[in-house]
N, C-alpha and C positions, 0 to 999 in steps of 0.2 A: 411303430407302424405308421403311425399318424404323419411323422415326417418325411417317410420314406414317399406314401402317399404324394405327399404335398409336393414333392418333389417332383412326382412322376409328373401329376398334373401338371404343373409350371412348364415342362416341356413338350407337352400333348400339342400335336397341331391342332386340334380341333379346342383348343382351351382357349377363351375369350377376355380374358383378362390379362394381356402379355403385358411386360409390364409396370404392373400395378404389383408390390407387394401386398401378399396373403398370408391366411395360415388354417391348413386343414383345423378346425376347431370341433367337426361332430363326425362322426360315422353312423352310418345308421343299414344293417343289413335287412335287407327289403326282400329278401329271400334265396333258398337254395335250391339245384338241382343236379342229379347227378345220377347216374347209372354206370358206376364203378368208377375208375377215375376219369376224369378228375371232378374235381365238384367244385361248379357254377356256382359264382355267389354274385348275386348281385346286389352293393351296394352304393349308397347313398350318402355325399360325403358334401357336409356345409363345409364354406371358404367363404371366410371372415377379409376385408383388405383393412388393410393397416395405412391407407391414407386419406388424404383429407375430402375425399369423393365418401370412402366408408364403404358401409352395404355389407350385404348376404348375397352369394348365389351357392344354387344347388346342382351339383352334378353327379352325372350315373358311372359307375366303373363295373363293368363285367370282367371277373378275376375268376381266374382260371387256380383251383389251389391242386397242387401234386403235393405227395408226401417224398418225391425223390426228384432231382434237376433234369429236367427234361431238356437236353441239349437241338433237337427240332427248332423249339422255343425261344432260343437265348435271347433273338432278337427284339421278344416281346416282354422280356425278363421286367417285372418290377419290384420285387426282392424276395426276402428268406424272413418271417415271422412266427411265432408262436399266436396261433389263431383258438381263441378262446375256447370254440367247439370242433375246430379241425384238426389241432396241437400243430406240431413244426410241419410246416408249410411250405413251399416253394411256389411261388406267386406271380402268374404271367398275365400281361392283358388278354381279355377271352378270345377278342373279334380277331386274333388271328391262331385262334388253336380248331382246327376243326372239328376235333370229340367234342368242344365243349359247344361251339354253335350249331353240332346237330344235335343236342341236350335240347337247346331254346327252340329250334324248329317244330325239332319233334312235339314238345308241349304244345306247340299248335295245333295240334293235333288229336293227342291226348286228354290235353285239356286238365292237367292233373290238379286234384284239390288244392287247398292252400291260401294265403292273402295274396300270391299273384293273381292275377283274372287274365288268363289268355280266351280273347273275343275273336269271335268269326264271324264272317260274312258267308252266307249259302251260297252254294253255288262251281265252288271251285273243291278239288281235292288235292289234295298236295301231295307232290312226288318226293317220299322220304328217301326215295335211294340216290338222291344226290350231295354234294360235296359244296360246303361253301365257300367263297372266294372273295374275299375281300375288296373293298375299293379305294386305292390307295389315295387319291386325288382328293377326296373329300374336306370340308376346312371345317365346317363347325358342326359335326355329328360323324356316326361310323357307319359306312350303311354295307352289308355283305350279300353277295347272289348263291343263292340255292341253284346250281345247273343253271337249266334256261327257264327253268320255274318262277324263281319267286327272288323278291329283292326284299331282305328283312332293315328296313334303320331304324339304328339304335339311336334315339336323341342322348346328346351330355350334360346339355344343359338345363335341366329341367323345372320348370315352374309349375306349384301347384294349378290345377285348371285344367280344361279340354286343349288339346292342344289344334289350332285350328289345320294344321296340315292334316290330322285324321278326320277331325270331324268334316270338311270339306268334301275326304278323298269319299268317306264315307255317304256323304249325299250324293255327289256324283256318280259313286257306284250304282246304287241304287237304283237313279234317274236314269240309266244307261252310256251316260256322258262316252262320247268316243275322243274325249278331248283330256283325258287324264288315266293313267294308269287305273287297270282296277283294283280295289284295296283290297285284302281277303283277310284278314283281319288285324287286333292291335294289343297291345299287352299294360297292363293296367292295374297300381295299387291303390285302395279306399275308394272312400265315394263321394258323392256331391262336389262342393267345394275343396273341398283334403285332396280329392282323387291327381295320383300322379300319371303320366301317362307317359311310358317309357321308351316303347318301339313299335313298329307298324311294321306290318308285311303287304305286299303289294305286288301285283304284275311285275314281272323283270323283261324289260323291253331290250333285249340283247340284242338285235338290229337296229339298234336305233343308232342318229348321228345327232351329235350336241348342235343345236342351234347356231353357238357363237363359233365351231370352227367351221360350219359350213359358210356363215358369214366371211371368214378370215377366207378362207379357199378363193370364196365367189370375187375376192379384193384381189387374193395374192395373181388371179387367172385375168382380170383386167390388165393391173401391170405388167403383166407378161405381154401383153399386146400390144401395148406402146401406145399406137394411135390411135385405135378403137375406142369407140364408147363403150357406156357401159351395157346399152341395150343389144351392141354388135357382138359380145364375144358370146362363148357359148357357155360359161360359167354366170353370166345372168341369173342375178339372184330374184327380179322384178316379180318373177310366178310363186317363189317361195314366199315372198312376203307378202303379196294378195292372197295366199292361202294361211297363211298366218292371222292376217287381218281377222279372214273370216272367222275361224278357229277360237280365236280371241271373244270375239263377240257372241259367237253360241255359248261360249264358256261364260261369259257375263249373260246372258239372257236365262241359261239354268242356275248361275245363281241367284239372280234376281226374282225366278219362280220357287225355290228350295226356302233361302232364306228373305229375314226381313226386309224391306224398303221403304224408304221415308224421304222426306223433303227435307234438308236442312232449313232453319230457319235463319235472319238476317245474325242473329248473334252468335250462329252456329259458323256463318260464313266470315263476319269477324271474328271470331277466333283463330278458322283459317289463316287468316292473314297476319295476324299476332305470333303465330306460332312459325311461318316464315319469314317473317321479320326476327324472329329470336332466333331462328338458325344462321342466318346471315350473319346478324351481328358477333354469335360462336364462332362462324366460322370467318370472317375475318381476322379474327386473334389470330388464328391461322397461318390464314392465307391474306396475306397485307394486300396481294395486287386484285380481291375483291374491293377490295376501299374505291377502286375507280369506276366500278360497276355499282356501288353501294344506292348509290340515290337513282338511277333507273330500276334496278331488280326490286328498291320497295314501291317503287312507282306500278311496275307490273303485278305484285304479290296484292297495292292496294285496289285495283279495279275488279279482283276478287268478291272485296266487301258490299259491291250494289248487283250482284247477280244472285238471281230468285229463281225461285225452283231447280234448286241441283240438286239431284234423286242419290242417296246414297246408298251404299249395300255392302255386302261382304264381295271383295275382292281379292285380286292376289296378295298385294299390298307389299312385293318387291320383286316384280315383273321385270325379265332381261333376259335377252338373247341364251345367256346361259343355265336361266328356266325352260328353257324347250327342247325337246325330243323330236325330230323328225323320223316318222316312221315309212313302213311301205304305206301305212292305212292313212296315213297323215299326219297332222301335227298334234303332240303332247304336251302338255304342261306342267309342269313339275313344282315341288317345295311349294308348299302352301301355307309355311308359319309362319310369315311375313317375314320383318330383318330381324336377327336373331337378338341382336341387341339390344332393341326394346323390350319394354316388359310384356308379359304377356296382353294385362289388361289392356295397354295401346296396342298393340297386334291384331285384337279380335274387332278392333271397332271398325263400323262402318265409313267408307270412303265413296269417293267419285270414281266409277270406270276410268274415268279418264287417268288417275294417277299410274292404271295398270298402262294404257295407252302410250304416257309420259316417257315409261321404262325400257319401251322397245323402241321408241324411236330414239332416246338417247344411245341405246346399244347400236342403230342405225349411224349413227351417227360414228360411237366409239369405236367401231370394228374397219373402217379405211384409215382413222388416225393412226393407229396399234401398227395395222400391216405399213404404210408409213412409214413408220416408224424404227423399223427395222432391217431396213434398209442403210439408216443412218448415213456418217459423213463421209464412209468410206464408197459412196459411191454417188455423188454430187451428180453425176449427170442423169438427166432426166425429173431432178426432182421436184422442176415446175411444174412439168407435166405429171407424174404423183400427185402434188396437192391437188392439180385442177379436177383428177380421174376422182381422188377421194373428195370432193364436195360433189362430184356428180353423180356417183356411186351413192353418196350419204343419203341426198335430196331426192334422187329416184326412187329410190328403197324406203324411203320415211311417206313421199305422197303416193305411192303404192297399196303400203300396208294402210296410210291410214283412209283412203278413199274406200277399200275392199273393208275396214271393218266400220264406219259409220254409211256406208252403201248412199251418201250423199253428201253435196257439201256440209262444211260446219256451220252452224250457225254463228253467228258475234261473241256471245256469249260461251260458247263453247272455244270457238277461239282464245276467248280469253284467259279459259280454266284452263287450259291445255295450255299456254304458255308460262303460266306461273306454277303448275305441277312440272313442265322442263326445267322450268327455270330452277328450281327450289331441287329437281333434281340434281340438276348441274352441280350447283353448290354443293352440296354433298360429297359429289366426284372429285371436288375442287379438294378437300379438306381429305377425302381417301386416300387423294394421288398424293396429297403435301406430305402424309405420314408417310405413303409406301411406298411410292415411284413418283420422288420430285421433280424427273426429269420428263413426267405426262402430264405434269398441273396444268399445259399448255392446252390437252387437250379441251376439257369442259372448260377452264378460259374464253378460249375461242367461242366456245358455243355461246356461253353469256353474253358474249358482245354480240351475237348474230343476233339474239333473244332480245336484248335492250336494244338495239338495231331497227327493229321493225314494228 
């Protein structure tokens, strides 16, 4: 079983360690549910890596077990076992069998005994007579819609601890925030420090449009113009991103009054900068054609170290165009468990709004390279005029948004944060693009030189 497992995982989109050899080393069933076939089992599966990085992570598998082959299924097939308390087995992933994800729904409901803890939030009732549908796009979790009710995601990767996408959605609810889905509740094993926290149910915003393709649109509907600016055509993105701004900054001001806030101190603010300097130097191994950016970007990351009084708090803390949800009612914000790749511990710690800041104006930025882009060699003409529309498109949309969410100029000092959270973003992009589309490392390139530029 364990290898079959292992297997599966390895090829799971949402698996985070591609790669890296592993090896299923624990399972651990975290509990069952079921009301005739098939029965939900949900377990909890260490993966050991077998190189020289090492470690432990822990991930969640919803397994669907039939006692006969459900050919519906096949697509979701992850084998044929003798299961300790089930006997022979035939064993599918859950989040695409519908019987088995209105099992989980329904216990939201129910509430049924056990060491699971399915939690609610007052207020809403759930529409059991619907069907849930899967979202295939998703890369590091599974998340599925009940109708037009409710959006259940399941995390995979899971770390003991609160996990701050709930506990966030959870204050937010609350507070009434109109600037994040509402949560309705989350599903949960142990407690204290032990406690795992496995899925969240939430508002399903079924009208909604993804941030980053309306960005992509408001680019692809410039080009199309030719001449026009970008304030002239009528795909003008300029109102979207003053109403983002604002969006953004109510959503930092509630959580500024929910959770904690404090002053970093000077040793707090050199560390900052230690710890960007140590991404640089990472991410040159890289990405070599950092090395000629190298002594400017530590030049910006060091004027960091003499600014006083920067307020930190809970943040998004991986904010981008394609965090947000455009609604009729306005703008949403979405994924609140920062990048998934860090640990949790660094995940929940307090940062600078500004970092949140950082991450939509790079997306500003990223979204006319992209369309750009795509246009490529086969069609050379006009392509001067493309770059010129995408740095005016970029610059419009970046002092848009960010004049509507600080509602005045920056101060020096905020100037300053904000260009080494770009910057240190950038980098980042540099070392995504080098792994997965070597042929955009050009993109945040560019931007670094604008950054060390000014």
């Amino acid at each position: 079983m364990k290898e079959t497992l292992q297997q599966f995982v390895g090829q799971a989109r949402w698996f985070g360690g591609k790669g890296r050899p592993f090896t299923v080393t624990r399972t651990r069933r975290l509990g069952t549910l079921d009301d005739g076939e098939p029965t939900l089992a949900l377990e909890l599966l260490t993966l050991s890596y077998d190189d020289a990085e090492g470690g432990e992570d822990l991930y969640q598998l919803p397994l669907a077990h039939y006692p006969e082959p459900q050919d519906h299924l096949q697509h979701a097939f992850v084998g044929t076992w003798v299961d300790a308390d089930l006997g022979s087995t035939h064993v599918y992933d859950a989040v695409h069998d519908r019987t088995a994800m209105g099992f989980l729904y329904a216990a939201f409901d129910d509430r049924p005994p056990g060491d699971l803890h399915f939690e609610r939030i007052a207020g809403h009732e759930l529409d059991l007579s619907t069907h849930s549908t899967l979202f295939s796009g998703e890369q590091s979790n599974s998340s599925v819609a009940f109708g037009e009710d409710a959006l259940l995601k399941l995390f995979r990767r899971i770390t003991p601890g609160r996990n701050p996408d709930i506990s966030v959605h959870d204050v937010l609810t609350r507070a009434g925030s109109d600037h994040v889905a509402a949560l309705y509740g989350w599903l949960e094993i142990g407690t204290g420090d032990d406690v795992l926290q496995l899925a969240m149910l939430q508002q399903f915003l079924r009208t909604a449009s993804d941030g980053w393709e309306l960005a992509l649109a408001s680019v692809r509907n410039l080009f199309a113009e030719g001449d026009l600016h970008a304030d002239e055509v009528g795909g003008d993105f300029a109102g979207e991103a003053a109403r983002l701004g604002v969006a953004l900054r109510e959503t930092h001001e509630s959580l500024a009054e929910h959770f904690p806030r404090r002053t970093r101190d000077a040793a707090e603010q050199t560390e900052l900068a230690t710890l960007m300097h140590a991404r640089l130097d990472a991410a040159v191994r890289i990405v070599p054609e950092l090395a000629d950016h190298s002594k400017q970007l530590k030049e910006v990351f060091d004027r960091v170290t003499g600014l006083t009084g920067v307020t930190i708090q809970q943040v998004h803390a991986d904010l981008h165009l394609g965090q947000t949800l455009r609604t009729v009612k306005g703008w949403k914000i979405v994924d609140f468990e920062g990048e998934p790749a860090k640990p949790l511990a660094e995940r929940v710690l307090p940062d600078s709004p500004w970092r949140d800041v950082a991450g939509i104006l790079r997306s500003f930025d990223y979204a006319p390279r992209v369309v750009e882009r795509t246009y490529g060699d086969s069609e050379p003409l006009g392509a001067d005029q493309r770059a010129f529309r995408a740095k005016e498109w970029s610059k419009r949309n970046r002092s848009v948004f960010l004049e509507a969410y600080a509602g005045r100029p920056l101060t020096s000092d905020e100037d300053t944060l904000l260009a080494a959270y770009v910057a240190d973003k950038a980098v980042y992009e540099a070392v995504y693009e080098a792994r997965n589309r070597p042929s955009w490392v050009t993109i945040p390139l560019e931007a670094i030189a604008e950054v060390v530029a000014t």
